[in-house]
Residue, then its C-alpha position, 0 to 999 in steps of 0.5 A: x627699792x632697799x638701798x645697798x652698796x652695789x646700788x650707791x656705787x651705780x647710783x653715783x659713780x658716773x658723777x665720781x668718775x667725771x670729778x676724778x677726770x676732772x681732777x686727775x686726768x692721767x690717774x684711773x678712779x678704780x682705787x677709789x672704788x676699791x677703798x670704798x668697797x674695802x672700808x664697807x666690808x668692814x663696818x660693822x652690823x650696828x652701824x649698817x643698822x643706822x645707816x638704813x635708819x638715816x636713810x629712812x630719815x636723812x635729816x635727822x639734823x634738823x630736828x628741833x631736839x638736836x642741840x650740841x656741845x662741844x668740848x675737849x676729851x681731856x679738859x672736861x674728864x681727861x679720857x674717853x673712859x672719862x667722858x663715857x662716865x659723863x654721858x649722863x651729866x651731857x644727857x641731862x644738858x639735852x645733848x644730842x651732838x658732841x663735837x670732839x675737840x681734836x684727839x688724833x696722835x699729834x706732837x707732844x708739844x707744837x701741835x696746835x690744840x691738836x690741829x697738827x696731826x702726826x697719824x690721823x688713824x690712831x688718837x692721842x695715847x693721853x686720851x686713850x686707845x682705839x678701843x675706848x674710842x670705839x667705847x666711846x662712839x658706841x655708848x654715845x649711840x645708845x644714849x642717842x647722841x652722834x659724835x662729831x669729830x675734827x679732821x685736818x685736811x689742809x695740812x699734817x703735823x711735820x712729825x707725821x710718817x710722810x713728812x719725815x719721809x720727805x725731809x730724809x729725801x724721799x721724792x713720793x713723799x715730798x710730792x704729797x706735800x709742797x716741796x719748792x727748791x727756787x726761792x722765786x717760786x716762793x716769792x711768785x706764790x706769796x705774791x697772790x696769796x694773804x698770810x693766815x697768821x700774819x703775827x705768830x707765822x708770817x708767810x707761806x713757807x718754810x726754810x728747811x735747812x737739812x734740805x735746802x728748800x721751803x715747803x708750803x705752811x699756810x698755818x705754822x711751820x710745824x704744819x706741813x700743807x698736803x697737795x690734793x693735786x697727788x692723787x695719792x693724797x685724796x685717796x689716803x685723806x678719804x681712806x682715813x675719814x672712812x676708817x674714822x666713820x667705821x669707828x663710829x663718827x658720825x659728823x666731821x667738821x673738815x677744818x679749813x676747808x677753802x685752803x685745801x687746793x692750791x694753784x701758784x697766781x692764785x689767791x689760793x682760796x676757794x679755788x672751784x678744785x675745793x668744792x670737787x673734793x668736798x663732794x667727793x668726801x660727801x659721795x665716798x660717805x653717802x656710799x660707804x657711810x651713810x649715816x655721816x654728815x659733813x660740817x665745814x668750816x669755812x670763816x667767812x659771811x653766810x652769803x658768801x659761806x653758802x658756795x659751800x652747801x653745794x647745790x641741790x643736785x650736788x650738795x657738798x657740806x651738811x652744816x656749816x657755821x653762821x660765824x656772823x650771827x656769832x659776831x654780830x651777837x658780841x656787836x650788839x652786846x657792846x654797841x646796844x643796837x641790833x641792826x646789823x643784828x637783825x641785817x644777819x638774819x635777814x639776809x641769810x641765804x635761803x637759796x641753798x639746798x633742802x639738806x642744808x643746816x646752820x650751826x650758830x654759837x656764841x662761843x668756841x675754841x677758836x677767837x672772834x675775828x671782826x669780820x663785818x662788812x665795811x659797807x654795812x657799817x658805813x651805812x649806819x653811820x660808822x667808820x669801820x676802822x674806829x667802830x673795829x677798834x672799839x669792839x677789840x678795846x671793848x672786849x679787850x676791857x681797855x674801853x672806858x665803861x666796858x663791862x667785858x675782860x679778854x685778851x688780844x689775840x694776834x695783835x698788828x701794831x702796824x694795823x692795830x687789827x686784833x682778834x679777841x679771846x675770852x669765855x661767854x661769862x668774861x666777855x659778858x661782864x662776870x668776871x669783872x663784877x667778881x673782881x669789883x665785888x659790884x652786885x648790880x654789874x654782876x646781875x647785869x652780867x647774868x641777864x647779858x649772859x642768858x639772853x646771849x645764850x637764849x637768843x642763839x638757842x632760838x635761831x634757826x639751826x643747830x646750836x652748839x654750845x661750848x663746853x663750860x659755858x653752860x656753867x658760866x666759867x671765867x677766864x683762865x690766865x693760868x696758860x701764860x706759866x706753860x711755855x707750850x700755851x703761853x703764846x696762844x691767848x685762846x688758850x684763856x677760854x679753854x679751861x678745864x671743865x670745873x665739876x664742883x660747879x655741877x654740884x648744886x641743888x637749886x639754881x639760886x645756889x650760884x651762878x653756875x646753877x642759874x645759867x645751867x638751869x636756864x640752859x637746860x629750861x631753853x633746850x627742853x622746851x625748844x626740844x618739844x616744839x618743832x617750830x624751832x626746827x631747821x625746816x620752819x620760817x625765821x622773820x625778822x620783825x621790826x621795832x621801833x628801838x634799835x636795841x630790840x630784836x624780835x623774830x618769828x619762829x615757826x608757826x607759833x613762836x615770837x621771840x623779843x629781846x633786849x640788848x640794853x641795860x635799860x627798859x624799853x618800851x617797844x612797838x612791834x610791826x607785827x600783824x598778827x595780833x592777838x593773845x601769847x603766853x610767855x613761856x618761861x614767866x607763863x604770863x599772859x601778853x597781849x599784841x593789839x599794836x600797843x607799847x609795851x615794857x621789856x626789862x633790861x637785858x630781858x628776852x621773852x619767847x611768846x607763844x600764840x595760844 
């Protein structure tokens, strides 16, 4: 039976109806129902066309060819019309989907690298107008990569339509965000609920002295919390994810998610009320939109991320971060030893439903938090105090013998807890060794920096690699002389993108030419194989050195490398000997239970003939 508007809306509006009741007791669902039809009526054929598509394939994501990138609009080619000029150099990288930093219209200045959104229906008039998004999305399309754009939904810009309504007194407007007038009621919600930015935005609230009242700033006290407990809200947040998807997005990673709903004596995070709203989100597009898909960030370890995937009779979230892998790569990069490497990767939760994906990185926009189990520290063996402290100094550059430089970011002097801020090639010794002028530690740091990038490359799920990485850019200090970013150190791995790097003919010509080359040898041949696929086994294979991790992929696939400046000589506990090829070097290996050699930093990828 065809699939069509009339048979979605029956399909699932019994479930949406028991959501919104749930939800909004006193308040009817029959306006949801009405933006849906509405925002249908005015998709265009094209999109239509890929929805029937995506309906035929619905897990397109987990195809072994989709590999990701993202980037900002205005620091890889200052406009849409200038990434469109780029499309080609993005297809040549083997990617499929682009992930937008955000565009939206936000403040001239506190706006939060974009996270502060002042109309999420128009886009930053610097980038461009409506139009070239359009432009944008549709050529995309015809080189067959998906768009994938950020949505706010905690919170707007204090400059938004609605919150200079509600601080010139208007009471609707004040109900859609969280206006407190009794200072008790304030101290009563801090009492149970953790400050984000304890550093740079201490606290939940905000003093408005126009208005002689707080109102609720989870993030900063220019980002005014939205209160999903208005109807309204939801409707309006739904209204413009749906406007966006007629624009041609196909992915959206809905920013912060477990913050979204609030309820005072509360920790106020990842209250049941989240999930109820993210599955409306994903039926509202299943309906409208079919084609889209949801990617949420939700910071936390996999085990406990999964909640977010929903179940299989009712899954919320397509794609969600394996933020772990990402740190637990830096850790054993630092440490040498991949155990909790390889407990990562063990324990990722399987029970989770057959549309769920991974998204693994290396790095992003954001910092890297060091969010290890304690527990799992301290049965290897380490204090979790000084072992988190290591790592901030190490990739900080401040330990003794680190090959890494970055900077600190929300730095506690009463905890010594920071965050660290760096590019893949800084944090993996590049700039250090230009800055030395020190050959061996800058052919260290390439070896570091591939294998990093390879590794990710080859685990299960998408991956999606940040923008500039893939020609190794170092750091960019040049933020600290802007006083609108010079207290942001995240700001030193978002350079602008630096095109004369591109510029080469063979890949000893620099090492922007040799990393991009690898890169794109790694997602050719990953492209071709479907045991790299979402959908086919990863194991773990244990070693008998504990700076050596190997994993099964797939059917055929043997991945092996060595996070250590020193050769090893390793024994794998692995049954299934016989002849492999390494792909790469195309040597012929043989595993028959024997030692054998991997180089400093090496990684190989066995393929069993």
């Amino acid at each position: 039976m065809k699939s069509t508007l009339s048979s979605r809306l029956h399909e699932k509006r019994s479930e949406i109806e028991n959501l919104w009741e749930k939800m909004y007791p006193n308040c009817s669902p029959e306006a949801f129902f009405t933006m849906l039809r509405k925002r249908y009526s005015q998709r265009n054929n094209d999109l239509k066309q890929l929805d029937a598509e995506r309906l035929e394939t619905p897990l397109w994501y987990m195809d072994s060819t989709i590999l990701g990138q993202m980037l900002y609009t205005d620091k890889f080619n200052a406009t849409f019309r200038g990434l469109v000029e780029k499309i080609p150099y993005l297809v040549s990288c083997g990617v499929r989907y682009l992930h937008l930093m955000p565009c939206s219209r936000m403040p001239e200045e506190h706006n939060d690298g974009g996270y502060a959104v002042e109309d999420f229906k128009s886009f930053d008039p610097k980038i461009g107008t409506t139009e070239d998004f359009i432009h944008l999305t549709t050529e995309c399309r015809k080189a067959g990569i998906s768009v994938c754009l950020d949505f706010v939904l905690n919170h707007t810009a204090d400059t938004h339509a609605w919150a200079l309504a509600a601080r010139q007194g208007s009471k609707e407007d004040q109900k859609r965000y969280f206006f407190v007038f009794d200072k008790a009621e304030v101290d009563a919600y801090e009492a149970t609920t953790e400050e984000v930015f304890p550093q740079q935005a201490p606290g939940n609230f905000t003093y408005l002295p126009d208005c002689n009242c707080y109102v609720m700033t989870t993030f900063n006290n220019f980002q005014w919390d939205l209160n999903y407990g208005n109807a309204e809200v939801l409707l309006s947040m739904l209204d413009n994810v749906l406007y966006l998807a007629n624009l041609g997005v196909e992915v959206f990673r809905l920013d912060a998610i477990p913050y979204i709903w609030k309820q005072w004596g509360s920790p106020n995070r990842n209250l049941p009320q989240v999930h109820w709203i993210i599955r409306l989100f994903r039926l509202a597009l299943e309906i409208v939109a079919p084609c889209c898909i949801i990617k949420g960030e939700v910071v936390m370890s996999p085990k406990k991320v999964a909640a977010y995937f929903g179940t299989t009779a009712a899954p919320e979230c397509h794609l969600l971060y394996n933020v772990s892998l990402m740190v637990q790569m830096w850790n054993s990069l630092a440490t040498r030893d991949t155990r909790l490497l390889q407990k990562c990767l063990t324990e990722l939760p399987t029970d989770i439903p057959p549309s769920s994906c991974w998204v693994n990185y290396l790095r992003c926009h954001d910092d890297i938090g060091w969010g290890i189990e304690y527990g799992d520290l301290r049965d290897l063996g380490f204090s979790p105090f000084e072992h988190t402290q290591f790592l901030i100094s190490f990739y900080h550059g401040t330990f003794e013998g680190s090959f890494s430089l970055g900077e600190l970011y929300e730095f506690n002097q009463k905890t010594l807890d920071a965050r660290n801020c760096g590019t893949s090639a800084s944090l993996c010794g590049l700039e250090r060794a230009d800055k030395t002028h020190d050959k061996y530690q800058k052919e260290l740091a390439i070896k570091r920096l591939l294998l990093a990038h390879s590794f990710i490359y080859f685990c299960k799920g998408i991956t999606v690699l940040y923008s500039g990485d893939e020609i190794a850019q170092l750091n960019d200090y040049s933020y600290k002389m802007v006083p609108a970013l010079q207290n942001d150190s995240r700001n030193v791995h978002r350079p602008y993108f630096d095109w004369e790097k591109t510029h080469f003919s063979k890949p000893q010509d620099s090492d922007a030419a040799l990393v991009w080359t690898t890169l794109q040898t790694l997602s050719a041949y990953r492209a071709q194989e479907k045991d790299f696929s979402s959908f086919t086994e990863e194991k773990v294979i244990s070693t008998n050195e504990i700076s050596v991790i190997a994993v099964k992929r797939g059917e055929k696939h043997l991945v092996i490398a060595n996070f250590s400046e020193y050769q090893k000589e390793i024994i794998l506990d692995y049954p299934a000997f016989g002849s492999y090829t390494e792909v790469f070097s195309q040597r012929d290996v043989q595993l028959n239970g024997s030692p054998f050699i991997v180089g400093p930093y090496q990684y190989l990828l066995l393929r069993r003939n």
